[in-house]
C-alpha positions as CSV (number, residue, x, y, z in Angstrom):
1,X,78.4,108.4,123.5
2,X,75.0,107.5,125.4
3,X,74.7,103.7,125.8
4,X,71.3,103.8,124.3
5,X,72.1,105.2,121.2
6,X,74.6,102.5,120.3
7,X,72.0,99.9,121.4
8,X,69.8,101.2,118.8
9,X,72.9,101.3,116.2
10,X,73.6,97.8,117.3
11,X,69.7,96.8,116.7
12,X,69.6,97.5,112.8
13,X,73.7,97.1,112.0
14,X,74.2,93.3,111.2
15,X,78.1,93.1,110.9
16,X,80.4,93.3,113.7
17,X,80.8,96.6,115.6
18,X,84.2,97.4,117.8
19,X,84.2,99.8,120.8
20,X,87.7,100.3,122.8
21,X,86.8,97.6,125.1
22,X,85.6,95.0,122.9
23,X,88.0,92.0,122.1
24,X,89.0,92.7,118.8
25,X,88.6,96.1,118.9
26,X,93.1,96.8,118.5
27,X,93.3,94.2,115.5
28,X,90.7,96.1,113.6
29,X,91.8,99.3,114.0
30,X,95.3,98.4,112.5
31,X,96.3,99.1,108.9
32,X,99.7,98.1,107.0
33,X,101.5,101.2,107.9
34,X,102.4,101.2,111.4
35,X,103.3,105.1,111.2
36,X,99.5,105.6,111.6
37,X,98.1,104.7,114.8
38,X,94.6,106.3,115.5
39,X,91.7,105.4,118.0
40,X,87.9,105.1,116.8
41,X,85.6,105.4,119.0
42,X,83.5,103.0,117.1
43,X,85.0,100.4,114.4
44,X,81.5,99.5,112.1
45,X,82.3,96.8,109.9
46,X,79.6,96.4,107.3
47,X,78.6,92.6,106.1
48,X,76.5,94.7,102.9
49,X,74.8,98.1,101.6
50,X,72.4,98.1,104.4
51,X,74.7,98.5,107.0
52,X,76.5,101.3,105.2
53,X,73.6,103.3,105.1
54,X,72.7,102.5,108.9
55,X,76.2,103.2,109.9
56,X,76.2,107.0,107.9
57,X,72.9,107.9,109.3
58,X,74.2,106.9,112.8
59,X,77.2,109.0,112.3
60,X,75.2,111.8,111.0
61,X,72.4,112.3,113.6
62,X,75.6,112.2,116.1
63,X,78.0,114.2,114.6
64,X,80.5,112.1,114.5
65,X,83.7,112.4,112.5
66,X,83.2,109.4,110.0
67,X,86.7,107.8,108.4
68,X,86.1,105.2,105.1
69,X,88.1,101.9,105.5
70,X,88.3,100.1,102.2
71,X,91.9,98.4,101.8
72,X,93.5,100.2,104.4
73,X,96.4,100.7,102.3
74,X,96.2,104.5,102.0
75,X,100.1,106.3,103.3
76,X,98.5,108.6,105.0
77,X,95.8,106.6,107.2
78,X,92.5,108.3,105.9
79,X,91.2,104.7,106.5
80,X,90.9,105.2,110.3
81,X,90.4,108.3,112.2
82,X,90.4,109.5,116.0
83,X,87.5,109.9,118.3
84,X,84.9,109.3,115.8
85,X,83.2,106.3,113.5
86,X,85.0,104.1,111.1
87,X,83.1,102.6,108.4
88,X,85.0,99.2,107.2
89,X,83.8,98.0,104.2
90,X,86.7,95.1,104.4
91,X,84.0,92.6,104.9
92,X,82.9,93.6,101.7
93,X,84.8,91.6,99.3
94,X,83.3,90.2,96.7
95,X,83.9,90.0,92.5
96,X,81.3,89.1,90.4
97,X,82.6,88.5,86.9
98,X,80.3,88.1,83.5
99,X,82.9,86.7,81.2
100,X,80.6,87.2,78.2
101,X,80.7,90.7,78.5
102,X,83.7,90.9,80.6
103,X,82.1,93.3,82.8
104,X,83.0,92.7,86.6
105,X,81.6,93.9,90.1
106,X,83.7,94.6,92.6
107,X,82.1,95.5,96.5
108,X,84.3,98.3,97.8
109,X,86.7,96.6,100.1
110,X,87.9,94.4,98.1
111,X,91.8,94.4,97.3
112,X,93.3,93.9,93.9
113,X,94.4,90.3,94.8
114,X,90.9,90.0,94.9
115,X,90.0,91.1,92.1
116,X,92.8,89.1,90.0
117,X,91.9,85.7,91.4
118,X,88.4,86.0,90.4
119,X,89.5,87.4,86.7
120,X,92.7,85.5,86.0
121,X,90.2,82.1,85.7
122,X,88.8,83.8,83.1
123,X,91.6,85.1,81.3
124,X,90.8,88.6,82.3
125,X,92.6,91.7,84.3
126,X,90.9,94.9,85.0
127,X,93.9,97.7,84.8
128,X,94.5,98.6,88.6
129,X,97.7,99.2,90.2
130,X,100.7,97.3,91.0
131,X,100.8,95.6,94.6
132,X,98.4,93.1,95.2
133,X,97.1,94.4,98.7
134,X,95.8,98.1,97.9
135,X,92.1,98.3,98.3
136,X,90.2,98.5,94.9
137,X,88.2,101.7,95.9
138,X,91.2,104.2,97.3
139,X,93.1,103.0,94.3
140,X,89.7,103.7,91.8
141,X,88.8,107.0,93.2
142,X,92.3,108.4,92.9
143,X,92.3,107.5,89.2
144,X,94.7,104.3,89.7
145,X,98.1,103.4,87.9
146,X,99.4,100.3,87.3
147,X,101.0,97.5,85.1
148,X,98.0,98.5,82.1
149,X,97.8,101.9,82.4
150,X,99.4,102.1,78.4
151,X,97.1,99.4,76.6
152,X,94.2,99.7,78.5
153,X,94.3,103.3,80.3
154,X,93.7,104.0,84.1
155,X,91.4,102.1,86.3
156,X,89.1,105.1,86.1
157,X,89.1,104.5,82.4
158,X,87.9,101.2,82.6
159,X,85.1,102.6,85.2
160,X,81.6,101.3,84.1
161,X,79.6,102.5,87.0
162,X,79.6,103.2,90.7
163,X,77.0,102.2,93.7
164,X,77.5,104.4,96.5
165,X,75.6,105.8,99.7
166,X,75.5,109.5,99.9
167,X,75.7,111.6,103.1
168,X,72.2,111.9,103.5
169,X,72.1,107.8,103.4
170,X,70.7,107.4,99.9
171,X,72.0,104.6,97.5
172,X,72.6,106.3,93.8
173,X,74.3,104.7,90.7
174,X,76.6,106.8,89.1
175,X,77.5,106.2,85.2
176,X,77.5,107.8,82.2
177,X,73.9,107.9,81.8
178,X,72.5,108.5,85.5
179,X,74.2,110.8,87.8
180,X,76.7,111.7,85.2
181,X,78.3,114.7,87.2
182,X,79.2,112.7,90.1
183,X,80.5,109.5,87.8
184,X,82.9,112.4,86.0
185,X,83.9,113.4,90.3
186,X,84.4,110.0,91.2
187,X,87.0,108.9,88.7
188,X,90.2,111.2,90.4
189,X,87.9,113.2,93.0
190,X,88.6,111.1,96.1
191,X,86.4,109.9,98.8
192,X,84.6,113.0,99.2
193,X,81.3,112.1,97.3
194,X,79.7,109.1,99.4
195,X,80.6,105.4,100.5
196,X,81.2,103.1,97.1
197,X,79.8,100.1,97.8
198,X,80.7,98.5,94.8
199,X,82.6,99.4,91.5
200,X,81.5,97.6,88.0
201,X,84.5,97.3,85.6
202,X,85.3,96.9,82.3
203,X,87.8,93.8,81.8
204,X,90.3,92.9,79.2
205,X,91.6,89.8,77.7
206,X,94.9,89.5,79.9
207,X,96.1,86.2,81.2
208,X,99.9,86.4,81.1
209,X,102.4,89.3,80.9
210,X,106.3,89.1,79.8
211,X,107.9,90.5,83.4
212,X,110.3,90.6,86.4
213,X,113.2,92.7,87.1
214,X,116.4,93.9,85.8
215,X,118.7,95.1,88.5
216,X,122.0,96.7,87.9
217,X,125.1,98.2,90.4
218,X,124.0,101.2,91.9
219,X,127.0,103.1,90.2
220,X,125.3,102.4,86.3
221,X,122.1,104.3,87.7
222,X,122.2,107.8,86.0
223,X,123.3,105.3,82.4
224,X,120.5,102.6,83.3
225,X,117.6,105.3,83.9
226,X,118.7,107.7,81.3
227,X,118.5,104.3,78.7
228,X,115.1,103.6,80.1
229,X,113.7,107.2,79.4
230,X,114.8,107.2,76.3
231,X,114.1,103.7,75.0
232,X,110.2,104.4,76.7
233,X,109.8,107.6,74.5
234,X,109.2,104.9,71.7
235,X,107.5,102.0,73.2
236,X,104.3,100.0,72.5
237,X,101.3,101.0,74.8
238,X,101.0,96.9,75.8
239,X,104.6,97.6,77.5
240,X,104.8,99.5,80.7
241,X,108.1,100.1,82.6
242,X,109.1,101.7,86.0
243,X,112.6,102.2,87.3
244,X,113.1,102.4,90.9
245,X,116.6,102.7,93.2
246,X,116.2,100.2,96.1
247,X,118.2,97.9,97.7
248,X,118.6,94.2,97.0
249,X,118.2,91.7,100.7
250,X,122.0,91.7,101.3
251,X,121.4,95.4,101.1
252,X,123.4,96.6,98.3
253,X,122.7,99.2,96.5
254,X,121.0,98.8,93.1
255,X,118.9,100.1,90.0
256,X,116.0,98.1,88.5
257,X,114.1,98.2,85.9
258,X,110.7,96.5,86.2
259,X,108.7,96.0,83.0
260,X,105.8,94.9,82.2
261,X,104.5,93.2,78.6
262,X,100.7,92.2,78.6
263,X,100.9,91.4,74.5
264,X,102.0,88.8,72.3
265,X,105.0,87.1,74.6
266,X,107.0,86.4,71.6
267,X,106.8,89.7,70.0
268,X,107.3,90.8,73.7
269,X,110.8,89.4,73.8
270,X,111.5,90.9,70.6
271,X,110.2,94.7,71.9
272,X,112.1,94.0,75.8
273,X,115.5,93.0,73.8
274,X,116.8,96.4,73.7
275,X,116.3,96.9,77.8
276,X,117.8,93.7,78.1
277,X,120.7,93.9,76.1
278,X,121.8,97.5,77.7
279,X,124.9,97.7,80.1
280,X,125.6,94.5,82.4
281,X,122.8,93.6,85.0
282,X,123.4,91.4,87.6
283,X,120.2,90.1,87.6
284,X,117.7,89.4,84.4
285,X,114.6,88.1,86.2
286,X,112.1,88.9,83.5
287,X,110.2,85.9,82.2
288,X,106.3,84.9,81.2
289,X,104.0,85.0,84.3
290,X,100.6,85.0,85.0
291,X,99.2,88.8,85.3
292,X,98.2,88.2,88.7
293,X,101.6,87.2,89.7
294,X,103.0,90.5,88.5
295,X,100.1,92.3,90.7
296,X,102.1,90.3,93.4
297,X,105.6,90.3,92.2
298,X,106.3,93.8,94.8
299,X,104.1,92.9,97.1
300,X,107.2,91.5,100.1
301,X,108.6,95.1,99.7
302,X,105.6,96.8,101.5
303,X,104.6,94.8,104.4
304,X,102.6,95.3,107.1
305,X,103.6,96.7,110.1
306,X,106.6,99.0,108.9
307,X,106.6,102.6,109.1
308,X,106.0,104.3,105.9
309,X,106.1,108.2,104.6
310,X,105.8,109.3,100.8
311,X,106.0,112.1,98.8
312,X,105.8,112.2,94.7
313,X,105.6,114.9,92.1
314,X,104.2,114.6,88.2
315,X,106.6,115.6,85.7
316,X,106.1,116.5,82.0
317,X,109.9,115.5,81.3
318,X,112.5,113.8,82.4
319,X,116.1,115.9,81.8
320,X,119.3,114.5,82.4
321,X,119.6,117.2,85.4
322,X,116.8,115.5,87.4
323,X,118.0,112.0,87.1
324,X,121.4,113.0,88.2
325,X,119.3,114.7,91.2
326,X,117.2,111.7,91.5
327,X,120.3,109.2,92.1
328,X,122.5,111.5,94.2
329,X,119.2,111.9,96.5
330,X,118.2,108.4,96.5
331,X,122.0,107.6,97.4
332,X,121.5,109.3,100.8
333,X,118.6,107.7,101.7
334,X,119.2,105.9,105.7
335,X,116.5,102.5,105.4
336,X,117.1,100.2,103.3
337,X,113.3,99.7,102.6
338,X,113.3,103.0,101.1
339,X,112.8,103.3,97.4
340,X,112.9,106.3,95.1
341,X,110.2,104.7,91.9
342,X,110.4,106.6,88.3
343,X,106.7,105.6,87.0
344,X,106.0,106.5,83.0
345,X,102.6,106.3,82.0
346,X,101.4,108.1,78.6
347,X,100.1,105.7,76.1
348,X,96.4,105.3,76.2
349,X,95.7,106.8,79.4
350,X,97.6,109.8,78.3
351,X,95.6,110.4,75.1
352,X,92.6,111.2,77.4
353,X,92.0,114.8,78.2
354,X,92.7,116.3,81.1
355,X,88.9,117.2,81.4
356,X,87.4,113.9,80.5
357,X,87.6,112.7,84.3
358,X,88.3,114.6,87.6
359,X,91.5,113.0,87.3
360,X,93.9,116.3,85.8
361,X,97.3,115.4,85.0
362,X,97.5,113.1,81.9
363,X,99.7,115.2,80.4
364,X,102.0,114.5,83.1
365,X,103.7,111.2,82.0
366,X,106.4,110.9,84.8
367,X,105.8,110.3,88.5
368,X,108.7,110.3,90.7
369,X,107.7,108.8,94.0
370,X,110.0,108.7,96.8
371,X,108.9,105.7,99.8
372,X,110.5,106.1,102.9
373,X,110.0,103.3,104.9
374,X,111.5,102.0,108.5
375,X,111.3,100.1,111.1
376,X,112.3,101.7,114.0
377,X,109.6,105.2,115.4
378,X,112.4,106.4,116.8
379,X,114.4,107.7,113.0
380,X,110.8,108.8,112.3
381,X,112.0,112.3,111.2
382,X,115.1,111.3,109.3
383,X,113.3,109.3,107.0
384,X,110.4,111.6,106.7
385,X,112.4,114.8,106.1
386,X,114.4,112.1,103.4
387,X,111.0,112.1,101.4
388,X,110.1,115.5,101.7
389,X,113.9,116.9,101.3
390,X,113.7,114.6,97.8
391,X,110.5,116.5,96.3
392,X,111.4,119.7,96.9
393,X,115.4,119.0,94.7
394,X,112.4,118.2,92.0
395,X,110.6,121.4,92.1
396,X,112.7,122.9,89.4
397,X,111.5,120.1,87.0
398,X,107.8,119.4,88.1
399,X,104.7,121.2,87.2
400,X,104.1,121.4,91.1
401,X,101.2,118.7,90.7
402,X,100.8,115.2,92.2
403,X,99.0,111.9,92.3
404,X,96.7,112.0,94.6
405,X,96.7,108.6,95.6
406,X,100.7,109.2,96.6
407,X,99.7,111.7,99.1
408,X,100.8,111.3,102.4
409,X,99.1,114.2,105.3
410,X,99.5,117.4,103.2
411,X,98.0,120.8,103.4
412,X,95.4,122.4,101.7
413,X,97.1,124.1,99.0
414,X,98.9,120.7,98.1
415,X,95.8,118.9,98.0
416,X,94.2,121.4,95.7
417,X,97.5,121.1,93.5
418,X,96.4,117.1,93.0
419,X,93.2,118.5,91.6
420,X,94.5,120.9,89.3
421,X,92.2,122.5,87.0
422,X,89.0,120.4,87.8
423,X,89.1,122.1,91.6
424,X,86.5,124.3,91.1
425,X,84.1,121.6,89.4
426,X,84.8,119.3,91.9
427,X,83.7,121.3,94.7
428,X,80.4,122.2,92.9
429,X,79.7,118.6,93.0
430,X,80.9,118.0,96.5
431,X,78.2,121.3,97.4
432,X,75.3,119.1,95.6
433,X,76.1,115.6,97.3
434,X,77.9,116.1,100.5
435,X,77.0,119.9,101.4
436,X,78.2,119.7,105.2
437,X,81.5,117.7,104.4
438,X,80.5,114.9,106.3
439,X,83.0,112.9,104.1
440,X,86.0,114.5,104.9
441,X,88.4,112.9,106.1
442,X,89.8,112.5,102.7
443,X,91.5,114.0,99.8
444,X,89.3,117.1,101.3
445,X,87.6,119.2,99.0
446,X,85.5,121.6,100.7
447,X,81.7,122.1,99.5
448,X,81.6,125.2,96.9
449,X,79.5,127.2,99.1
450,X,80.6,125.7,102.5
451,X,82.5,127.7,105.5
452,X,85.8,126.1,105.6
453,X,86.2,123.1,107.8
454,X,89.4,122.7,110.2
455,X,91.4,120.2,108.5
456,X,91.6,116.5,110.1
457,X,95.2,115.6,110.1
458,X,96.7,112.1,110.9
């Protein structure tokens, strides 16, 4: 690009901005999953809303493809992009909490580790996923599970209001009472609508949790996770479980149950007693923790630099005939690192209806998520055609839908699928605030009106 335009960029941007050549330049343009490895031809990171509006209108006027970097945690590396302009809010990282009203403001790079150290001194968690490095804003605007999801709902449930900068570099406020449509497309529409700048949240009175892991043999599996669905069919909304196939670090084989217990502690080991009790672990880690040390507790089994691939599907049940495929699949996984998870949500974010938020699948309790994960580029396709090979054995049982915020590089059709029914409404929206998709590389949903766009792959 001409030399005098990014002098002018330069002029009224105030945070640090990263050509190739600059020192600097390869650190910033890395995220934790080493499968994605993508070249920007300019690396923008903002130091506050000012910036994010100078860095869109500079993208705009040179019709540049424009990537959102919040976390950097997304699988599927829609945090960076090729050729174009990344906008990196990580700079961005501030929580503001008001403990009277427990009301907090997050700016949008922050990362939920953030988030819990400010809240935990207050006795206070904002439901929001379940490792401690994702990125507050991809997790928000893909609706956002996690250890609360049964008491307190989704993190888009908890949703006050949104600040963001539209395409055309104006700073709106999205809630219930101003811009109402595009507060309904934010929580479960993706990054298609502008640049969040900050979230505000509504928090609740969580300080510790009754949690850890139960790990049995591999061979109890299709018992242990059969038990589990079962036993969850009738479980209070403060408990919230997931069962996962994994390895353990000598790299046996195993079956864990993870739960998680954000009520009274006492009646908590009353309610976990039946989990606990079942079969013969070899392991019965669970114990009282801070809530922020749960956020953290699977944190060492997604580091950075690794290659990663996944691939999930939302299921309404869970019949004995798809666990049986679940642990015969997961028993010819190749890495280690990979994990086959069996997430149950319901409760109170399942007693909201499936039009009361972009977000279109709570009445899709079940999502099994398969993580393949490796070290070595070179058994790339192995473990990717692992992941893939694993949801189509599930097809039989799903309701060929899927969380978006699982979703690794996927086609059109796919994409729409995460969507569901609220498509069509969605891409009204995206018409009236981003009209020539300038936010797209995303979850992509194309402007109602709009010529299709070639889709931006990683």
């Amino acid at each position: 690009m001409p030399e005098i335009d990014l002098k002018s960029f330069r002029s009224v941007f105030h945070g640090q901005i990263f050509e190739p050549a600059d020192a600097g330049y390869n650190e910033a343009r890395q995220i934790w999953n080493a499968s994605v490895r993508k070249h920007p031809s300019v690396i923008a990171r903002c130091s506050g809303v000012a910036d994010v509006i100078a860095a869109i209108n500079f993208g705009r006027a040179h019709d540049l493809l424009i990537a959102i970097r919040g976390g950097g945690h997304n699988v599927g590396g829609r945090a960076l992009c090729d050729d174009g302009l990344v906008i990196d809010l990580s700079g961005m990282r501030s929580v503001f909490v008001d403990a009277s009203t427990r009301r907090v403001r997050v700016q949008g790079g922050a990362t939920l580790a953030d988030l819990d150290r400010e809240t935990q001194i207050f006795g206070l968690a904002v439901p929001c996923g379940i490792v401690s490095k994702t990125g507050i804003a991809g997790l928000t605007l893909g609706g956002g599970v996690g250890w609360l999801i049964r008491k307190y709902g989704m993190t888009i449930d908890n949703l006050l209001s949104a600040q963001l900068v539209t395409a055309e570099g104006k700073v709106l406020t999205a809630s219930a009472s101003e811009n109402a449509d595009l507060f309904w497309a934010l929580r479960g529409g993706g990054g298609n609508f502008g640049v969040i700048t900050s979230f505000e949240f509504q928090a609740h009175p969580v300080a510790n949790v009754l949690g850890g892991l139960l790990l049995y043999p591999r061979a109890a599996a299709v018992d242990v996770i059969r038990h589990f669905r079962d036993y969850m069919m009738s479980a209070p909304d403060e408990l919230t479980a997931y069962a996962a196939l994994l390895h353990g670090p000598d790299g046996s084989p195993l079956v864990a149950v993870i739960p998680c217990y954000c009520g009274d502690l006492a009646h908590g080991e009353r309610v976990l007693q039946p989990l606990r009790t079942f079969g013969s672990p070899v392991l019965d880690g669970i114990q009282a923790m801070p809530f922020a040390a749960m956020q953290a507790l699977l944190a060492p089994s997604f580091p950075d630099g690794n290659h990663n691939y996944w691939k999930s599907t939302l299921q309404r049940e869970l019949p004995d005939e798809a666990i049986a495929t679940i642990v015969e699949h997961a028993n010819r996984l190749q890495s280690p690192l990979s994990v086959v998870a069996l997430e149950y949500y319901s409760g109170a974010a399942g007693r909201v209806s499936n039009d009361a938020t972009a977000f279109s699948h709570r009445d899709l309790p079940w999502d099994i998520l398969f993580t393949a994960q490796w070290t070595d580029p070179a058994q790339t396709n192995v473990h990717r055609d692992w992941a893939r090979s694993g949801e189509e054995l599930l097809r039989p049982f799903s309701q060929n839908a899927h969380l978006l915020s699982a979703l690794d590089v996927e086609g059109d059709d796919v994409i729409k699928t995460a969507f569901g029914a609220n498509f069509e409404r969605l891409a009204a929206i995206k018409q009236k605030y981003d009209p020539t998709n300038l936010f797209r590389v995303n979850h992509n949903i194309k402007p109602a009106t709009a010529a299709p766009v070639a889709a931006v792959r990683s």
